[in-house]
PLY file of the C-alpha trace (Angstrom):
ply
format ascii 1.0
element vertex 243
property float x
property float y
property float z
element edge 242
property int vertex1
property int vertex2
end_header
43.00 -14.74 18.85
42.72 -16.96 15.91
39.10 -16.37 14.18
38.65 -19.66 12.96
38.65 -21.33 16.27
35.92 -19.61 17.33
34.54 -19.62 13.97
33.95 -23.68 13.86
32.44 -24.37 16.84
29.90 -21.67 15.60
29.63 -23.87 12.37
28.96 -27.16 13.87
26.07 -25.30 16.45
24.35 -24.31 13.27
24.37 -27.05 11.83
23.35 -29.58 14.46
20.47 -26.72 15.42
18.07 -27.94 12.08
18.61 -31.55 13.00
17.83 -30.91 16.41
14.88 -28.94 15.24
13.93 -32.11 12.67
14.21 -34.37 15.71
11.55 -32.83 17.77
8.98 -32.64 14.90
6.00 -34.86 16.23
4.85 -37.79 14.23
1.31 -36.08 13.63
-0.65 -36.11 10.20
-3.46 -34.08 9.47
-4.91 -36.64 6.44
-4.08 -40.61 6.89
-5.25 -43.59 4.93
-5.21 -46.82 6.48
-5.50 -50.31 5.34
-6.89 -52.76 8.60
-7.50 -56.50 9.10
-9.56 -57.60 12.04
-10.66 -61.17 13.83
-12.29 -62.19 16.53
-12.26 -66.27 17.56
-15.67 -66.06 19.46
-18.34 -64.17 20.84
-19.64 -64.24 24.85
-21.86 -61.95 26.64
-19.67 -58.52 27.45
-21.92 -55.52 27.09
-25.54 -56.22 25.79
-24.87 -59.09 23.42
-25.92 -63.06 24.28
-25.15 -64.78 21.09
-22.53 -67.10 21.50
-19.48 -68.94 19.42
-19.77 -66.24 16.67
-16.40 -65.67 14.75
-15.44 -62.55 13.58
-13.14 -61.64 10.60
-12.87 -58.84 8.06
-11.08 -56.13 6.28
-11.18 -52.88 5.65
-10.35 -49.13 5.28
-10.20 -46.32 7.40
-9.77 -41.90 6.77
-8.96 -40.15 9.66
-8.67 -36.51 9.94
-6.96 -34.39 12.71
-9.29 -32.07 14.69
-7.01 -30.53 17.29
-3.51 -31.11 17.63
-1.73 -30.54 20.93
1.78 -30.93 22.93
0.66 -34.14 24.20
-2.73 -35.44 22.50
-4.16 -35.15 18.99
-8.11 -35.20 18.42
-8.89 -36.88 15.56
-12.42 -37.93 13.57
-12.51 -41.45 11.67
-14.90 -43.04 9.19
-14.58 -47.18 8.78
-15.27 -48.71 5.30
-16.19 -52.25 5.76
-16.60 -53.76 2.43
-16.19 -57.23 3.74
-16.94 -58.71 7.03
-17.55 -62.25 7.72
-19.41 -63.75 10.97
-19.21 -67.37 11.58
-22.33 -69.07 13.11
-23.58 -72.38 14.50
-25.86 -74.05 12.86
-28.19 -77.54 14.31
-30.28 -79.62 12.06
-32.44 -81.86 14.35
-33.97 -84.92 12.74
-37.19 -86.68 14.30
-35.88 -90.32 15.33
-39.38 -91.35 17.78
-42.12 -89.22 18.58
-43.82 -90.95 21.75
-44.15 -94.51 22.11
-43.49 -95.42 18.71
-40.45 -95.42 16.32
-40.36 -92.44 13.30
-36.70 -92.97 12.18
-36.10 -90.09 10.34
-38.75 -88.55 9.07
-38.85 -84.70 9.61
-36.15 -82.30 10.18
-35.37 -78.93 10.96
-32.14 -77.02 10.93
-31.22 -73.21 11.60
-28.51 -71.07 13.76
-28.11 -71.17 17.63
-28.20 -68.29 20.22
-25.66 -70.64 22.18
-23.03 -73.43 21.16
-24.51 -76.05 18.77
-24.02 -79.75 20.83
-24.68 -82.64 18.70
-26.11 -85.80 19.97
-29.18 -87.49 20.95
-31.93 -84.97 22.64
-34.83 -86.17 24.09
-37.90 -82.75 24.55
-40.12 -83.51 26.95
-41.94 -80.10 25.98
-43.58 -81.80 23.41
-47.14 -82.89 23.74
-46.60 -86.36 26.17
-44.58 -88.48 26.38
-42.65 -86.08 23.99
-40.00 -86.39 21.23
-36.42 -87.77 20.81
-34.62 -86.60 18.27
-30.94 -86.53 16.68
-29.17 -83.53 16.56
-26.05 -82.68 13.98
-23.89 -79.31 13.97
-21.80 -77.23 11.32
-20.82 -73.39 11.17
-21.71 -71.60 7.93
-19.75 -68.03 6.85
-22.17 -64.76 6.77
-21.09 -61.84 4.56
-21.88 -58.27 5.74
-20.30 -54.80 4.74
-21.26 -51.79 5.68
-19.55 -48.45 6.54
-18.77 -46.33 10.71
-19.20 -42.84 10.06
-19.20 -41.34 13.79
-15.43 -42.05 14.93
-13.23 -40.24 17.30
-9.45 -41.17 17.93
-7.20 -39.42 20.29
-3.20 -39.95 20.07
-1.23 -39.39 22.98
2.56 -38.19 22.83
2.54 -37.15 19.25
6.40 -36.35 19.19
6.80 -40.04 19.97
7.38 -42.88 17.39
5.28 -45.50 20.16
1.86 -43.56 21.12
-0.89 -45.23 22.72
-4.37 -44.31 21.57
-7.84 -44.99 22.26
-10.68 -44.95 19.98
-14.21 -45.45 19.23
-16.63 -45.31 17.08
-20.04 -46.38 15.60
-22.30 -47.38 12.26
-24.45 -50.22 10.78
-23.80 -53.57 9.04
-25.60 -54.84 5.90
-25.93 -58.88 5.76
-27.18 -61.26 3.01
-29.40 -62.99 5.49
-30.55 -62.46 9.47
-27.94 -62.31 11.78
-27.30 -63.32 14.47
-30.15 -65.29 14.67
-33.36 -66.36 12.62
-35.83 -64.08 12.64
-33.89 -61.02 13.32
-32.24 -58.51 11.09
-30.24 -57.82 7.81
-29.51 -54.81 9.43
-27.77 -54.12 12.38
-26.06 -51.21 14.04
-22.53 -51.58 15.47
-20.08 -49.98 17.98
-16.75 -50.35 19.38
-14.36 -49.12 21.68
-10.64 -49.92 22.67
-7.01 -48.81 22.69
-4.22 -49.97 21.11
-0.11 -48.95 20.30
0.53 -47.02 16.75
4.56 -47.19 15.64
6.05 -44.88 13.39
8.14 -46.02 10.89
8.79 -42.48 9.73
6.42 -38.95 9.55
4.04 -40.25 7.44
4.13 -44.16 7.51
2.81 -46.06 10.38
1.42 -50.03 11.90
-0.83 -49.90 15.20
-2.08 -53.38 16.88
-5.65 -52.41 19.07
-7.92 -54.43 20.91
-11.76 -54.02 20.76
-14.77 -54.49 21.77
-17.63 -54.75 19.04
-21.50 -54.57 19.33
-24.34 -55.79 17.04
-27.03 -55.49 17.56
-30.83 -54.78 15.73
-32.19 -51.75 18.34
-35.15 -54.27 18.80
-36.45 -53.36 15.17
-36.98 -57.14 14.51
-38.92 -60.11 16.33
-35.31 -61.57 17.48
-32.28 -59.53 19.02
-29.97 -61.51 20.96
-26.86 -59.18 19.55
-23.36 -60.31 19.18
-20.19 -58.86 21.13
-16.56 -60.06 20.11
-13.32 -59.18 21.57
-11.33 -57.96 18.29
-7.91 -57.95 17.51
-6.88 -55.48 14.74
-3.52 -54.74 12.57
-3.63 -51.68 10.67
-1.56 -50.10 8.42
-1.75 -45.85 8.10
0.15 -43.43 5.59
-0.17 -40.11 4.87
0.77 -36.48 5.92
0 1
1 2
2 3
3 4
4 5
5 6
6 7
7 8
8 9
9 10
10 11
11 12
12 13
13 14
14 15
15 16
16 17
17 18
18 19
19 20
20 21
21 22
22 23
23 24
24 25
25 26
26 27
27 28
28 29
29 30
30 31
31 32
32 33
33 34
34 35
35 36
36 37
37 38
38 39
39 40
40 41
41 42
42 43
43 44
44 45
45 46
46 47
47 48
48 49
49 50
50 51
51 52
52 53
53 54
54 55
55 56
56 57
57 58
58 59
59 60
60 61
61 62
62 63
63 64
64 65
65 66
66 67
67 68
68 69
69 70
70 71
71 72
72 73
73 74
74 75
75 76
76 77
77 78
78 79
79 80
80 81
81 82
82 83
83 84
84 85
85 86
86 87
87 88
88 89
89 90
90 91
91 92
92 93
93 94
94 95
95 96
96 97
97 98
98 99
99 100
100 101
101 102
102 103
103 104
104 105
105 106
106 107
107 108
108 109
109 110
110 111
111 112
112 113
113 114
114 115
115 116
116 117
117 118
118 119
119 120
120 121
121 122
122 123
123 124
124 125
125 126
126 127
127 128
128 129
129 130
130 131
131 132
132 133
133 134
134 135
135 136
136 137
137 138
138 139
139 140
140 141
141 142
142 143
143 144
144 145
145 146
146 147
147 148
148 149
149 150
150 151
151 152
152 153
153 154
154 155
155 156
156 157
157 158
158 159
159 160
160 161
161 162
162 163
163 164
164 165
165 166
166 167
167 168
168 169
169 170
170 171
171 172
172 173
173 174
174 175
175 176
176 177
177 178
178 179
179 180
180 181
181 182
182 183
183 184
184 185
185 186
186 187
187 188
188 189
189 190
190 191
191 192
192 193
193 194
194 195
195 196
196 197
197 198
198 199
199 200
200 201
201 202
202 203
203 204
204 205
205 206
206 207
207 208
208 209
209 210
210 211
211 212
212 213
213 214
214 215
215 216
216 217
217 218
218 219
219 220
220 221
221 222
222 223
223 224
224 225
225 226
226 227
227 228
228 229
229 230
230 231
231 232
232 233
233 234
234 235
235 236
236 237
237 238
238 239
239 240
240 241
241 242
C-alpha cells in the first residue's frame, strides 16, 4: 500500500481542523468601545411622560464589559457618556391685542415652552376676569443642550458565535441642562432611562455596527414645581471595537 495516499488525506484533515476550529470562535469581546449617534423626531405620551413635539438628537460613547459569557447569551454591564444631547422644544409668545371691550394692540407679551404642540393664531381666554382677553399667539422651537453620563446598564447578546445577534438592553442615569426642561419651572436636572433591542453585525472579532430602537424617559422624580417628563422613541447607530 502506497504511504503517501493515506498520508495526504491525513494532511488536508489537519489542516482544515484549525480553520474549522477558527470558524466556530464566537464573535464575543470581553472590553468594547463604542462610538453612537441617536435621534428621535418627537415625543408623545408612552410610559410616564406628557410633554409633547420634543426632538431628540445626540451623540455619544459607550464601555461595555462582559459579565458572563455563555453558548448562547453573553451578560454584559454598560456605562453611556453623553457629552452632548440636544432636545428641541416649542416655544409661544402671546401678545395682548384687546383686553375686554376695548382695543390694547400690542401692548404686553409673554412667551415660554409648551407641554403640548405650540398653534399659532388668534386666541381668545375667557378665563380672564370678564369679558376676558384676546390675544395673538406666534410659535418657534429653540435647541436645549444637556450632557450627562448612564452608569447602571445591562446588555445581553444572544448567539454569540453569530456575525447577526439580536440584543436587548437597558439602562439608566441623569441629564444636566443649561436651563429647565421640559418645561418652565421644572428642572436642570433630570433622571433618564431606556430600554429596547436592536441587531449588532460583525464585521470581524473585534469590529462591529448595531441599529436599536428605544424608548427614553425624563423625567425630574417630582423634585421641582413642574414635571410633565418627556418620552421619545429613539433610533440609534453605533459603532463598537475592541477584544
Amino acid at each position: 500500500m502506497n504511504l503517501r495516499l493515506l498520508a495526504t488525506p491525513l494532511l488536508v484533515l489537519l489542516s482544515v481542523l484549525p480553520a474549522a476550529a477558527q470558524d466556530w470562535k464566537p464573535y464575543s469581546r470581553s472590553n468594547t468601545f463604542s462610538f453612537f449617534t441617536e435621534y428621535s423626531n418627537t415625543s408623545s405620551h408612552i410610559i410616564l411622560g406628557v410633554s409633547q413635539n420634543r426632538r431628540l438628537a445626540g451623540f455619544g460613547l459607550t464601555y461595555t464589559r462582559r459579565v458572563l459569557h455563555l453558548t448562547y447569551a453573553d451578560l454584559n454591564y454598560a456605562v453611556e457618556l453623553h457629552p452632548v444631547t440636544l432636545f428641541q422644544q416649542p416655544y409661544a409668545t402671546d401678545t395682548l391685542i384687546r383686553f375686554g371691550t376695548t382695543p390694547v394692540v400690542g401692548v404686553g407679551s409673554s412667551s415660554g415652552s409648551t407641554i403640548s404642540p405650540c398653534r399659532a393664531g388668534t386666541i381668545f381666554d375667557p378665563g380672564f376676569p370678564p369679558p376676558g382677553i384676546t390675544y395673538n399667539r406666534t410659535c418657534e422651537t429653540r435647541w436645549s443642550y444637556t450632557g450627562g453620563l448612564s452608569p447602571l446598564g445591562v446588555r445581553i447578546n444572544i448567539a454569540p458565535r453569530q456575525r447577526l445577534q439580536p440584543f436587548v438592553v437597558g439602562n439608566a442615569g441623569f441629564l444636566v441642562s443649561t436651563h429647565d426642561i421640559p418645561y418652565d419651572n421644572s428642572a436642570r436636572f433630570n433622571f433618564t432611562f431606556e430600554f429596547g433591542a436592536g441587531l449588532e453585525l460583525f464585521h470581524d472579532h473585534s469590529r462591529s455596527i448595531a441599529a436599536e430602537y428605544h424608548i427614553h424617559h425624563l423625567s425630574n422624580a417630582y423634585r421641582a414645581f413642574n414635571n410633565p417628563g418627556i418620552d421619545n422613541q429613539i433610533l440609534k447607530l453605533t459603532y463598537s471595537f475592541g477584544r
